[in-house]
N, C-alpha and C positions, 0 to 999 in steps of 0.2 A: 621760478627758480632759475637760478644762472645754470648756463649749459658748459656742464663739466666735461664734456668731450677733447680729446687731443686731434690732432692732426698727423700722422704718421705716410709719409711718402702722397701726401695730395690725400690722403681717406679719413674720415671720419668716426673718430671709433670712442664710443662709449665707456667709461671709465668706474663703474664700480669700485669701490678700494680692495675688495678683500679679491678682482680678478685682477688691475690694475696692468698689471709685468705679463701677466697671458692673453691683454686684450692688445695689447701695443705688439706681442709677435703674430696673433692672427691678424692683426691689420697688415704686417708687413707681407707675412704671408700671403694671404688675399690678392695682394698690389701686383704680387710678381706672377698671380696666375691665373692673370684676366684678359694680358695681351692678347695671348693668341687665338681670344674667342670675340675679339671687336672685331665688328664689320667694317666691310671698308668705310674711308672717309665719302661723304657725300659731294658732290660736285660743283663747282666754284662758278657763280656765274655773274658774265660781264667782266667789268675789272678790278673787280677785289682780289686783295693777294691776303693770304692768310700765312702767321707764323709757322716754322714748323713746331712740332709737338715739342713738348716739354713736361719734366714733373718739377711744378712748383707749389706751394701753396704759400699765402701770405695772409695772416688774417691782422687787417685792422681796426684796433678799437673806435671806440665814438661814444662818449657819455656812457661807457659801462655797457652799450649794446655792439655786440657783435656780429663782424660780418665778414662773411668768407671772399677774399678775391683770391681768384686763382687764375694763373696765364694759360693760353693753350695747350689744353694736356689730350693726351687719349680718352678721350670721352665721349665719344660718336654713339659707343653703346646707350647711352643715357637718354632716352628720350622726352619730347615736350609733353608733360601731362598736366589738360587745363585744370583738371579739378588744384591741381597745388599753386598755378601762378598765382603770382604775388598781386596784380593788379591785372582788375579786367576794365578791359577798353570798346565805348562802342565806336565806332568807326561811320561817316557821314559817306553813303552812296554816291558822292560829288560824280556829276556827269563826266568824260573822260579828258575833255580840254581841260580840265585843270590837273589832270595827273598826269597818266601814261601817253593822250594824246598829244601832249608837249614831247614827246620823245617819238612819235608820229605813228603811231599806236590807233588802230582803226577798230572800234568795239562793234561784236557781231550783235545785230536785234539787240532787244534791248538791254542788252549786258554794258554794264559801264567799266568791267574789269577781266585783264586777263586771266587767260586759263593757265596759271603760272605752274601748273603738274602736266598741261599738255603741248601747250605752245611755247616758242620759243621767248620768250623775256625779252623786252625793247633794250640793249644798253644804255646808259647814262653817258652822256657826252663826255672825253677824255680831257685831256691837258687841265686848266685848270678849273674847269667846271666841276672838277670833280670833288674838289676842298670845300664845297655846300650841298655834296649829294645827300646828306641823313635822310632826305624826307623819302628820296628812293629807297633807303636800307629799311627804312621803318615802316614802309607802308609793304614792302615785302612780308618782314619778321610777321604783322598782322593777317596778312593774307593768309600763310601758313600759318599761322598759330592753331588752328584745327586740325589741321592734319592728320590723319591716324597714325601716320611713317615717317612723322618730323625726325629726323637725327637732333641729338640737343636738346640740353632742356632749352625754358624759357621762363621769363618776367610776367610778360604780359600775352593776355591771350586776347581775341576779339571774342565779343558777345553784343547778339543781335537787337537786345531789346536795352535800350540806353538806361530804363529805371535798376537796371543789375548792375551797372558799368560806376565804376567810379572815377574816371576821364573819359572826358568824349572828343576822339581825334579827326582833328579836321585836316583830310590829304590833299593838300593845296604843295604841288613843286614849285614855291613863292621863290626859291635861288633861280632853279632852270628859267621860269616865266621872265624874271628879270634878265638874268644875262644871253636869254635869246628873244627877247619880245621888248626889250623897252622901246625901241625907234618906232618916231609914228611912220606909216606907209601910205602913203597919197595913194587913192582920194580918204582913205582913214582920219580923222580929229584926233584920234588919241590911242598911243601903243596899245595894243594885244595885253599886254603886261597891267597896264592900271586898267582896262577894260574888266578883266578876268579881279581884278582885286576887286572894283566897285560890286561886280555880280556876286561876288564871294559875301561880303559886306548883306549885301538883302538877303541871298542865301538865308545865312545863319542867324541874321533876326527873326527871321519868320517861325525858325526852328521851336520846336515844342520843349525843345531841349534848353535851347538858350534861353526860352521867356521863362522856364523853372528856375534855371539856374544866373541868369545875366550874362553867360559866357564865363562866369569863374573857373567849371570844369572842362573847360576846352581848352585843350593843348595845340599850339598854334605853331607850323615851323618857320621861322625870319633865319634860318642862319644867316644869308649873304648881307650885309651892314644895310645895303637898299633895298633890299626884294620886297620888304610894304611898305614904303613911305608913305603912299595913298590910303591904308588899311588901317594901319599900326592904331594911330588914334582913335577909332571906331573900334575896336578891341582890345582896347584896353583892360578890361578883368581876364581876359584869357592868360594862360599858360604859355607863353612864350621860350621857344627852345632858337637860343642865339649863339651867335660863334662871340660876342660881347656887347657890353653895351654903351662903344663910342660910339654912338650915332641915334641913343636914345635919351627921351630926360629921365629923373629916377620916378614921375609919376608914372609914366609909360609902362617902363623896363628897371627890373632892379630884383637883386639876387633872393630878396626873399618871396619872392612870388615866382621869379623866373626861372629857367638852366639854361649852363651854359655848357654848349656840347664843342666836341674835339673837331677841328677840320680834320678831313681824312687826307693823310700825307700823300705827297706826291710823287717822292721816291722811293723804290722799292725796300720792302723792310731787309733789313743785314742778317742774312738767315747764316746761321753760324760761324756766329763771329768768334773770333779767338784773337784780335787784336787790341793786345791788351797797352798799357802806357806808354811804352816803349815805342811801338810799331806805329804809333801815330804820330807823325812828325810834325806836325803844325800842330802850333798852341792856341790859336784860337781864329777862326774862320766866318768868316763872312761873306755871302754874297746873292748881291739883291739889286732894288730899286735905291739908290743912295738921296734922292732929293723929294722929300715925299713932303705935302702939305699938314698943316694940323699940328700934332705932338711928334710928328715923323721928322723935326728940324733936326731931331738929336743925333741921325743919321750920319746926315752930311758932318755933324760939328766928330765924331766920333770919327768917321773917314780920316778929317784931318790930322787928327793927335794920333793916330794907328799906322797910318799909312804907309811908314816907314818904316816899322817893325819888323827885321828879318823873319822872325818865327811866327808873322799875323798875316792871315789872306786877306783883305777885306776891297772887294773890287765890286765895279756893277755888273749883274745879270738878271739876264730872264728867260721867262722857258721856251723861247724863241730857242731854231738851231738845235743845239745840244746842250741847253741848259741844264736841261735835268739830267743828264748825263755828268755834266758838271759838278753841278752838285751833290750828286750820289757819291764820285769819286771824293769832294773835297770834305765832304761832311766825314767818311768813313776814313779819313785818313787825318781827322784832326780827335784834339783831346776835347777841345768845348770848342761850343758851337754859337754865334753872338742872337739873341731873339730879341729883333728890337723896335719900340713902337713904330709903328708908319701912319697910315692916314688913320689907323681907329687903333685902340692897344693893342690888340692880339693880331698874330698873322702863323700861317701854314705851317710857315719855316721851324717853328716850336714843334708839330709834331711829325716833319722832319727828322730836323734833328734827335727827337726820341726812337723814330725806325734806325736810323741811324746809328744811334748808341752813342753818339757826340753827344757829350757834357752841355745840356742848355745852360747858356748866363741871359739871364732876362732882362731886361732892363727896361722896365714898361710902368711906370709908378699907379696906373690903373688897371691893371690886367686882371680881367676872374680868369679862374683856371677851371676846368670841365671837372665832377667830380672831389670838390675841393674840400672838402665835409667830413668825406673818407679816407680822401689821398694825401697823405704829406709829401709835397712836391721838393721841399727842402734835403730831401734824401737821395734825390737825385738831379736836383736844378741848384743853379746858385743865383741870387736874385740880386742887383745891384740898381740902386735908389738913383734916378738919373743926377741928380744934382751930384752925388757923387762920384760919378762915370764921368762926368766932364772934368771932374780936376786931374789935371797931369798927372800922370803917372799913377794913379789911386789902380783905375783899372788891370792894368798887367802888374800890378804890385801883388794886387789880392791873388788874379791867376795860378802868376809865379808863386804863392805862396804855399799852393793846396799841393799838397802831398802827395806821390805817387800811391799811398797806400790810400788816402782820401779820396782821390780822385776813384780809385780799381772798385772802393766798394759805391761810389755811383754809379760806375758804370754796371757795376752786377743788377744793384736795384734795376735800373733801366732795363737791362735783358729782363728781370722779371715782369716791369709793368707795359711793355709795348703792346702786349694782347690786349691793356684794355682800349684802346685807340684804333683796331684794326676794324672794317667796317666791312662785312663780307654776308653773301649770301650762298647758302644756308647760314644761319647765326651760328657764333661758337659760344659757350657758355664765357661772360664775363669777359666779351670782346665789347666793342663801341656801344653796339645796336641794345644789349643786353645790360652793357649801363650805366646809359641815358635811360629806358626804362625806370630800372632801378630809381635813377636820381626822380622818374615821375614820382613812381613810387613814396620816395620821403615826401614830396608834398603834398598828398593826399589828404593826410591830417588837418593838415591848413587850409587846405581847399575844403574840407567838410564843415569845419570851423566858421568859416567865411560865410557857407551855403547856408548851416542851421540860423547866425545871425542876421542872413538874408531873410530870412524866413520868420523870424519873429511879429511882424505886425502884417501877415500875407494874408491871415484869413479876413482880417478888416480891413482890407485895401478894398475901397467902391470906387465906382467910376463918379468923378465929381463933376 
């Protein structure tokens, strides 16, 4: 039966016909007299920045099933309860050099993980290390998913015995091991980085898990475009969770086996904004790496034809100095914001410019967008076909054309969807960590799919 429930100030309330008009004022009621009994917020740790509170709710359809996203509200009261998560995860015991010990992380006896309720948490490296940390948020969310006193619901919870589990997560920090391990180190043959990928690789063969399954239920994280080059191929049935897939073929990598999750931005989210059309004096802003390899030519050619534009910033930076300083200021002071391919289609700058509340214009003719199934990104991006950004004048034409009342309710949708991209620990319901989850989640079905027609000619398999 379709769930006839309304939505009344962020709450959930049941609709009977003949209560209908009395259940919609206890709900509102209810709403306004729960503040003052939430506990505090729980405490932030490393460098996650989390929105502040809001009451919103948004529900989006999808083939007739529904699903609630809601941005960051007061709801700390709510806690993790495994029996209702949505999907249960077994989690691989991986020794510490491929997790925590990359963050220099030293396990007592023979514990391979920290004691993240007693000891202090290793931070995840800053600047831009930090636009491929998911596998740090995620392997947290797991840890804690037992917890008796989690603040927060949750998605996924861990379980220990992998035949209950319907993905099995392998915590490989494959970004960190690449962007701090790839250079080989004399007398060494070969980086730290592909060292730890090849051990990974026998690992997981050997697994009792993986000879059931071939790897199909194993979720794997590559966000950084190179973190497995050495690996990728040898796991190919896994679940791969990527920031996109210029850098893979579609046997490899491709949207219906894989996800594709959010880099976590780099400039601080615009926590109460009130600058609305007006107050934003630049029309449209850029700045970045201008001469970039690959599909990133369109950069430099878009430089040219802009460049001159009083009311367009479009200059090179980086987050050398006070880039990101830069940036913050220039993104929060323009109306749209340019997100444009460089060496692989997707980059940072997109969710950026969403902390931001700058109007993304895309212009990436390959680009997956994280969540893309649920979210209509059209409500708050404007997407422009490169072949058409290169003709004169097309692109500040279309700009110039969107309406201050067009553009205002973009940028409201924006203030609503920022939470789901913020990536923080403790989880907030229906932030980054909670879903990506989720997106596991809808693949399950296809991944069981996979598994049963694996399994069709298994009991007559002999050794020949």
């Amino acid at each position: 039966m379709a769930d006839r429930s309304i939505h009344v100030l962020g709450l959930r309330c049941r609709k009977p016909l003949f209560l209908f008009f009395g259940f919609v004022a206890l709900c509102s009621l209810s709403h306004g007299s729960t503040s003052s009994g939430s506990p505090p917020a729980a405490p932030i740790v490393g460098s996650s920045v989390l929105p502040s509170s809001k009451i919103l709710s948004v529900v989006e359809s999808t083939g007739g099933a529904e699903m609630e996203l809601a941005g960051h509200q007061d709801r700390q009261h709510e806690r993790c309860d495994p029996e209702r998560a949505r999907l249960k995860v077994f989690m691989y015991d991986l020794p510490a050099e491929f997790h925590f010990g990359l963050l220099g992380w030293t396990p007592k006896g023979d514990g391979v993980w920290p004691d993240i309720k007693e000891e202090k948490i290793p931070d995840y490296p800053g600047g831009l290390n930090l636009q491929h940390s998911i596998e740090y948020w995620l392997t947290l969310d797991l840890l804690s998913s037992r917890f008796g006193d989690r603040r927060g619901p949750c998605i996924a919870v861990r379980v220990m015995d992998s035949r209950e589990a319907d993905v099995v997560f392998v915590p490989f920090f494959s970004s960190l091991s690449y962007n701090r391990h790839s250079k080989v180190t004399p007398p060494m043959k070969e980086s730290t980085n592909k060292m730890l990928q090849n051990k990974l690789v026998q690992f997981l063969v050997s697994q009792e898990e993986w000879k059931r399954s071939g790897g199909r239920d194993h979720v794997v994280m590559a966000h950084h475009p190179n973190s497995m080059l050495d690996a990728r191929m040898k796991l190919w049935p896994c679940v791969f969770i990527l920031s996109d897939f210029g850098r893979y073929p579609p046997t490899i990598a491709n949207v219906e086996k894989d996800i594709i999750a959010p880099y976590k931005h780099v400039v601080r989210t615009f926590e109460n904004d009130s600058s609305g059309f007006d107050d934003r004096r630049t029309l449209l802003y850029f700045q970045g790496a201008i001469y970039r390899k690959d599909g990133g030519f369109i950069r430099q050619e878009l430089y040219y034809l802009l460049r001159e534009e009083k009311d367009v910033h479009f200059s090179f930076g980086s987050i050398q100095a006070n880039g990101i300083k830069d940036s913050t200021r220039g993104m929060r002071s323009s109306k749209f914001c340019l997100n444009i391919a460089g060496d692989t289609p997707s980059s940072n700058r997109l969710f950026d410019a969403i902390a931001s509340h700058c109007v993304p214009v895309i212009i990436s003719d390959d680009i997956e967008l994280p969540y893309e199934d649920i979210l209509d990104y059209s409500k708050f991006c404007v997407f422009v076909r490169t072949s058409d950004a290169l003709k004169k004048n097309f692109l500040l034409k279309l700009i110039r054309g969107i309406s201050k009342e067009e553009w205002t309710r973009m940028w409201e949708r924006l203030k609503e969807v920022e939470g789901y991209f913020e990536f923080g620990y403790p989880s907030q319901k229906n932030d980054a960590v909670q879903m990506i989850w989720q997106a596991v989640a809808r693949k399950v079905p296809e991944i069981k799919l996979k598994l049963h027609r694996h399994k069709r000619f298994s009991r007559f398999d002999v050794d020949r």
